[in-house]
C-alpha positions in Angstrom: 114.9 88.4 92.2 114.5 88.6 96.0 112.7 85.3 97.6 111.2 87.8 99.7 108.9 89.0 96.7 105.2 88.3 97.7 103.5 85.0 95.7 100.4 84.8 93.6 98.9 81.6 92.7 97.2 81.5 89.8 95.2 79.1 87.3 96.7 79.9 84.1 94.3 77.8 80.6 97.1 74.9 79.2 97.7 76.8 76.0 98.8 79.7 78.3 101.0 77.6 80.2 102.5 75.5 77.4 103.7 78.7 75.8 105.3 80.5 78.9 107.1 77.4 79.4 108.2 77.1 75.8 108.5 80.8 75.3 110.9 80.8 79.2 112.9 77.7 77.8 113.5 79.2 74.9 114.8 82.4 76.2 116.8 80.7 79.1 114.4 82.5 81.7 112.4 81.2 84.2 108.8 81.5 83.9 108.4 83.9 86.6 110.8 85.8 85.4 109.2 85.7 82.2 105.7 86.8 83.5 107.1 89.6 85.8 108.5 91.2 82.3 104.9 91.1 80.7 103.3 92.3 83.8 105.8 95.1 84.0 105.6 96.2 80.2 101.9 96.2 80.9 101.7 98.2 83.8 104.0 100.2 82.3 101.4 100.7 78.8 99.1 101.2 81.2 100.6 104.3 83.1 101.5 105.8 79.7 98.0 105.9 78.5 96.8 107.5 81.7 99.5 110.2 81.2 98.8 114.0 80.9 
């Protein structure tokens, strides 16, 4: 991914951030990859349900 991507900080609850960690570790991602993906799945839902 391109450093030139635009940041977002954001305040994420500790349970929330434990598991993206774990769940990133575990899958040999980091954790911005990792929250891209869900944000991209979701986005993608999203546009499916809006669908014709």
């Amino acid at each position: 991914m391109s450093h030139n991507n635009p940041q977002l900080k954001v305040r994420l609850e500790p349970a929330v951030k434990d598991w993206l960690a774990s769940k990133a570790k575990a899958d040999d991602r980091s954790q911005t990859w990792l929250l891209n993906q869900i944000a991209k799945e979701a986005m993608q839902r999203d546009q499916q349900t809006k669908a014709p």
